[in-house]
VEXMINU-106070 format. One record per residue (C-alpha): residue number from 1; x, y, z; residue in one letter. Coordinates in steps of 0.001 Angstrom, whole numbers, m for minus. Layout:
BEGIN
NUM;X;Y;Z;A .
...
// end
This chain:
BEGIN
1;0;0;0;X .
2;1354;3417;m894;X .
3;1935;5780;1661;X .
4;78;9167;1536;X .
5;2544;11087;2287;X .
6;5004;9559;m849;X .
7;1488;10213;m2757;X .
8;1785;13546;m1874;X .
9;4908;14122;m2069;X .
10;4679;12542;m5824;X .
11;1919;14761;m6866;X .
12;4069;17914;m5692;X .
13;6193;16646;m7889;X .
14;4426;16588;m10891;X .
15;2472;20067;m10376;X .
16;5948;21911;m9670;X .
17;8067;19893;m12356;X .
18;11237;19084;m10488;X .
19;12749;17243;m7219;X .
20;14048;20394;m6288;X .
21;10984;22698;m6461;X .
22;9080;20218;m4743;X .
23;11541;20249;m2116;X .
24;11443;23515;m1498;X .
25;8229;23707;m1318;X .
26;8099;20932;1316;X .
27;11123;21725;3072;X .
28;12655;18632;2501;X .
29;16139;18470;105;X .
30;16320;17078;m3270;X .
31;17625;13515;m2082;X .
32;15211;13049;495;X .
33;11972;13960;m2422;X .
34;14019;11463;m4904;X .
35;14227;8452;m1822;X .
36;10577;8569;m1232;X .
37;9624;8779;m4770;X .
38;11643;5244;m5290;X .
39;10472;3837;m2351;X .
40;6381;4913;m3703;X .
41;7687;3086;m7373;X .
42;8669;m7;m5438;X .
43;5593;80;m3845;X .
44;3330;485;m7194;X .
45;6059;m2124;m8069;X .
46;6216;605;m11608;X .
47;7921;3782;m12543;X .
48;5953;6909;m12805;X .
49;9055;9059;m13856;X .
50;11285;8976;m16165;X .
51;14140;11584;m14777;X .
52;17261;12871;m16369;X .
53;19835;15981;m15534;X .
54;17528;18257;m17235;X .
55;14152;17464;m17062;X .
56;11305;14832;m15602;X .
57;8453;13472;m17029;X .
58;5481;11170;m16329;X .
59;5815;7561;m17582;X .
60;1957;6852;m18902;X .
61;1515;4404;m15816;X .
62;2904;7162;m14278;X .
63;m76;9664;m15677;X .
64;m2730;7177;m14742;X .
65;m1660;6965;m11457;X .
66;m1314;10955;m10785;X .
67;m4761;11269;m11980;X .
68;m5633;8619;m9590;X .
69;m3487;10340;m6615;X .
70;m5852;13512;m7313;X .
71;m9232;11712;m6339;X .
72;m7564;9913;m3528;X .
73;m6300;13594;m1984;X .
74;m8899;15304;m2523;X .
75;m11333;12534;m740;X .
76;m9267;12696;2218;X .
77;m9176;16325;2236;X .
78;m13012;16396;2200;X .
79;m12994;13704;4874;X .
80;m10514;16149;6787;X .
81;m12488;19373;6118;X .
82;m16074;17616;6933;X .
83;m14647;16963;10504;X .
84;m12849;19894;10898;X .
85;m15492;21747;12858;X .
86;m16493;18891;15298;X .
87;m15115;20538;18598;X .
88;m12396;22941;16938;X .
89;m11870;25967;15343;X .
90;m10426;25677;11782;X .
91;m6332;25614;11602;X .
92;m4592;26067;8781;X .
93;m2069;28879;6576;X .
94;m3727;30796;3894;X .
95;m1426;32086;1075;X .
96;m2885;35007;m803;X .
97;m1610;37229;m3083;X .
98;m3535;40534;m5105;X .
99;m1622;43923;m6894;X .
100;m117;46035;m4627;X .
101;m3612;48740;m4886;X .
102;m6102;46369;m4569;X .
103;m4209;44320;m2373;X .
104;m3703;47144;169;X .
105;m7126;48694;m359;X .
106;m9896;45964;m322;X .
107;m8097;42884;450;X .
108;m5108;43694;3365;X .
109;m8378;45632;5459;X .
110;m10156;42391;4931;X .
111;m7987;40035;6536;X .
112;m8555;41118;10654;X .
113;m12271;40462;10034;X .
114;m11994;37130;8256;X .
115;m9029;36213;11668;X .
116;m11831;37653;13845;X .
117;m14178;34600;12439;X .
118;m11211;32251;12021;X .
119;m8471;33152;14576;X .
120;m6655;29458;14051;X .
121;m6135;30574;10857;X .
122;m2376;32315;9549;X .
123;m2413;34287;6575;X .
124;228;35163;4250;X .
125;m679;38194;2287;X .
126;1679;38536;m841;X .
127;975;41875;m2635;X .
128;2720;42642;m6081;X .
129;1970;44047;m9561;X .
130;4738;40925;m10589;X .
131;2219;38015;m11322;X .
132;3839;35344;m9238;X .
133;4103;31985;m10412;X .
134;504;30276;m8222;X .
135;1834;26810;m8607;X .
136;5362;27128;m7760;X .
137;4667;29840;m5073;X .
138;1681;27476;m3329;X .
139;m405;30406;m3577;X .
140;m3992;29166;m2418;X .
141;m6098;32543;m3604;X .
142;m4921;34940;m6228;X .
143;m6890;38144;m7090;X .
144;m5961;39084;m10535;X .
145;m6519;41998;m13045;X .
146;m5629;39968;m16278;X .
147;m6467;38498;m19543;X .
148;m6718;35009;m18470;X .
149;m5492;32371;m20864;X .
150;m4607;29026;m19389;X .
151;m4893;27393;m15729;X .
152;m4510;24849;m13183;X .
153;m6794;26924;m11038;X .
154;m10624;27714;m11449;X .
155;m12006;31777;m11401;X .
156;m14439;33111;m9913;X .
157;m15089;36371;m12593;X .
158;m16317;39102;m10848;X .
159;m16167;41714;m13560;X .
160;m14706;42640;m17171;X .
161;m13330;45544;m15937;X .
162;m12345;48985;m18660;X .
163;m9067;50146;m19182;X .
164;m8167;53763;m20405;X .
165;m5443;55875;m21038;X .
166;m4995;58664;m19074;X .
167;m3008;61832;m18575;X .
168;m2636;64546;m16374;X .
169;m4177;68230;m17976;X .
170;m617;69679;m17464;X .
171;905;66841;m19552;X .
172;m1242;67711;m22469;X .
173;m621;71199;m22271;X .
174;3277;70193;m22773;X .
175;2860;67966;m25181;X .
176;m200;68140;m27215;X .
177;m3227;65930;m27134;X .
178;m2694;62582;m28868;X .
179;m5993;62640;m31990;X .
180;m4741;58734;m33070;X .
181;m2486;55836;m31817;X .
182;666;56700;m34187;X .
183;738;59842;m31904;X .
184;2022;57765;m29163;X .
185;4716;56703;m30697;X .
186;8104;58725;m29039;X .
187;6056;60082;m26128;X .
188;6632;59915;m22713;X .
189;4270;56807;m21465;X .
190;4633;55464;m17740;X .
191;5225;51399;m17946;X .
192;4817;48787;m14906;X .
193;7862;46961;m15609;X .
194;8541;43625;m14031;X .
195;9563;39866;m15401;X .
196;7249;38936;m17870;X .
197;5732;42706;m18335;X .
198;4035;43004;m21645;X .
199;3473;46552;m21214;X .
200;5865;47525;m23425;X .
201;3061;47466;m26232;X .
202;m242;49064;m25814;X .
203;m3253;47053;m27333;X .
204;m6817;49691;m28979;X .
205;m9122;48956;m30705;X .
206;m8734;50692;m34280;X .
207;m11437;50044;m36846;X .
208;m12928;47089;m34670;X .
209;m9491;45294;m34661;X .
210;m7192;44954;m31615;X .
211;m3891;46705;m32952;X .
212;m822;46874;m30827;X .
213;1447;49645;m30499;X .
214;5326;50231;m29097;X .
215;5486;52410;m26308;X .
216;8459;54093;m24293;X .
217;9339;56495;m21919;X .
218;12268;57304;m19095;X .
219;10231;56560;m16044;X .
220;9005;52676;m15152;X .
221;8270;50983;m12094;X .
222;6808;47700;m10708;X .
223;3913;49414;m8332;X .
224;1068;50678;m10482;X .
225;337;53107;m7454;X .
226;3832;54491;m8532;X .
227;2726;55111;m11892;X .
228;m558;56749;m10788;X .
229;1777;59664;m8416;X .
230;3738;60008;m12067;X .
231;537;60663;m13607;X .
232;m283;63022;m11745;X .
233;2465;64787;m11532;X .
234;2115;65274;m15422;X .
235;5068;62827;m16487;X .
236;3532;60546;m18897;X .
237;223;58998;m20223;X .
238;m632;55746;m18012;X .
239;m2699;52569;m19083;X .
240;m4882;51808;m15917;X .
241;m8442;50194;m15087;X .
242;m11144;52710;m15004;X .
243;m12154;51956;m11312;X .
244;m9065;52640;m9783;X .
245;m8691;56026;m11255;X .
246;m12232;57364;m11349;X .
247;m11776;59737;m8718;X .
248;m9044;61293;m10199;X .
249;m11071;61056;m13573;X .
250;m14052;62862;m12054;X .
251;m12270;65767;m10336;X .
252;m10414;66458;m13677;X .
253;m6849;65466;m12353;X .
254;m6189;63321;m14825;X .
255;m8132;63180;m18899;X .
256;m9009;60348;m20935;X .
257;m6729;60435;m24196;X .
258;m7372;58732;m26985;X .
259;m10813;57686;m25939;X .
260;m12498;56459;m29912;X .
261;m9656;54109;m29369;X .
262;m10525;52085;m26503;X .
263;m8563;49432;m24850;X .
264;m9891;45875;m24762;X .
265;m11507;45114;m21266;X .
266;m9893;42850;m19030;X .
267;m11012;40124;m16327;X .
268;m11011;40833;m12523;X .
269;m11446;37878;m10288;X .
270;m10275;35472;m8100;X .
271;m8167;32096;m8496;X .
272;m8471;29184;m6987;X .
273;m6719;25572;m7028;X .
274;m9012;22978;m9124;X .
275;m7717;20136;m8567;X .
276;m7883;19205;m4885;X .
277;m10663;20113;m2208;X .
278;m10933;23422;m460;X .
279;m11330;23511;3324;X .
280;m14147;25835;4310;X .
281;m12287;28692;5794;X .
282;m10369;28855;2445;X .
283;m14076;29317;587;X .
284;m14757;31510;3094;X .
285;m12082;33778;2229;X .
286;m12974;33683;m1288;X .
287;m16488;34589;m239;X .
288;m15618;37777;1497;X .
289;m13001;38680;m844;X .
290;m15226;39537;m4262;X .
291;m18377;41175;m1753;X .
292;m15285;43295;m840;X .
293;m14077;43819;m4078;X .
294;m17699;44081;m5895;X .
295;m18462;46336;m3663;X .
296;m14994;48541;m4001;X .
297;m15513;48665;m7873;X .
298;m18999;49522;m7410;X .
299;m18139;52385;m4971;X .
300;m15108;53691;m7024;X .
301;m17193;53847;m10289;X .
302;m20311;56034;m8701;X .
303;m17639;58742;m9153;X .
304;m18068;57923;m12822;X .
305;m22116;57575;m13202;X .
306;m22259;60230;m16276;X .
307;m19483;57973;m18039;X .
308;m21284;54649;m18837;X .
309;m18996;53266;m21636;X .
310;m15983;53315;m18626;X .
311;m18302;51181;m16513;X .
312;m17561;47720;m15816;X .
313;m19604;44580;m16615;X .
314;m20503;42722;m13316;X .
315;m20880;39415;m12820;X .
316;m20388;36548;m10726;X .
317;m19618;33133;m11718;X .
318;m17082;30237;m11196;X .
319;m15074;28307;m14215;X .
320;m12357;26293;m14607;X .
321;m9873;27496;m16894;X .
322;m8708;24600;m18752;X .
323;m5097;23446;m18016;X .
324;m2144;23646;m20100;X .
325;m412;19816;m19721;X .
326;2482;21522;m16946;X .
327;m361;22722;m15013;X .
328;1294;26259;m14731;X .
329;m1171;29441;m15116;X .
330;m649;31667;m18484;X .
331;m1964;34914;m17850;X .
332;m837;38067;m20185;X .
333;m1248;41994;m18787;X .
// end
């Protein structure tokens, strides 16, 4: 009989791609995942990976058995999480990461009311504009602003939210008032720069087709907060959702430019892990996190009520985004 820890340990494994990773994730060392992963083969009396120096792979028993691992976890984890509340308080570490403005605006304020409901319960709060890797960083609940492409995790879509490109009145008076995309070109435009960025191109919508364009300037940072002060301070044009700068769109600080040549929407919600059971106090995070943030995009966007094409569609509703073989998430900005 296989031991559930080596059939953890195994699946780790597989999600993260490597010995190493896996060890790190488990705080054990390379030689110590490799051991138990020869002692679970000689068990299933097969072998489920074929390793070399470079790279490891599932043998096809190998496959069938990983799939099978994932139904046997995830019916012990509901057998855990059913008893879980029989004469204790729900334990457990919560990893969560969200950008750096929602992050410290809806979701960090969030956290000492969900602890005041679940006090057993740690949580690590992991705010950046950089969209961290979910599988490698065990991240159990992401918040994203994204296009969303291809996951291990499922989303629960809370709105298509609008983008715009906006600059501050003194800005224009500098530098003129952009009338098509080409004018963009050679201007000073405020990038969030980080591994991965793909803000280096701006995508509109020109003639009902999504055209991209290069885009440059001397100031970029890795905190879109940053980017808003720069704005304001008349340094560039800046690409940003509409809800987070309504305020500063309604009080005239900062001017839509370029607006016949709107930027596709993107998707706000919050990720999950598909393929093993939740405990409850995990759901229950999720729960509070999009009334939070529905209600935060809601509240931001009364600012803009005499603006309806910058208003987002809301929604709420749970998918799974369909995995990509290495189970690693593929999200573009």
């Amino acid at each position: 009989m296989a031991s559930l820890d080596n059939i953890r340990i195994f699946v780790r494994c597989v999600e993260l791609g490597s010995f190493s990773a896996a060890g790190r994730a488990l705080r054990m060392s390379a030689a110590v995942i490799s051991y138990r992963i020869g002692v679970l083969e000689e068990s299933v009396g097969t072998r489920l990976l074929t390793r070399t120096t470079r790279q490891m792979s599932l043998t096809e028993p190998g496959r069938i058995f990983y799939e099978r691992c994932l139904d046997v976890l995830d019916a012990v984890e509901r057998a855990e999480a059913s008893v879980a509340g029989a004469g204790a308080l729900p334990r457990g570490a919560l990893k969560v990461t969200a950008p750096l403005g929602l992050g410290r605006r809806v979701i960090a304020p969030i956290v000492s009311e969900f602890r005041s409901s679940h006090p057993q319960t740690d949580v690590r709060l992991r705010l950046s504009d950089h969209l961290l890797d979910l599988v490698h960083e065990s991240i159990d609940i992401a918040v994203r602003i994204a296009h969303f492409q291809d996951s291990s995790f499922t989303m629960r879509k809370i709105a298509d939210v609008k983008r715009v490109l906006l600059a501050a009145p003194a800005y224009l008076d500098r530098h003129g008032v952009p009338a098509r995309p080409n004018d963009l070109l050679g201007r000073p435009c405020l990038l969030l720069r980080f591994p991965g960025s793909q803000q280096f191109r701006w995508t509109l919508v020109v003639e009902g087709k999504q055209v991209s364009f290069p885009v440059s300037g001397p100031l970029d940072a890795d905190d879109g907060d940053v980017l808003t002060e720069w704005a304001l301070a008349g340094e560039g044009i800046v690409l940003k959702p509409a809800f987070e700068m309504a305020e500063h769109i309604a009080a005239g600080r900062l001017v839509v430019v370029l607006p016949g040549y709107p930027c596709p929407s993107v998707t706000l919600g919050v990720l999950y892990p598909t393929k093993r059971m939740a405990p409850p106090w995990q759901k229950d995070f999720v729960e509070l996190a999009v009334e939070r943030i529905r209600r935060h995009v809601v509240e931001a966007l009364a600012h803009l009520r005499e603006s309806p094409d910058l208003q987002p569609r809301l929604m709420d509703q749970s998918h799974k985004i369909s995995p990509k073989p290495d189970g690693n998430e593929k999200i573009s900005t």
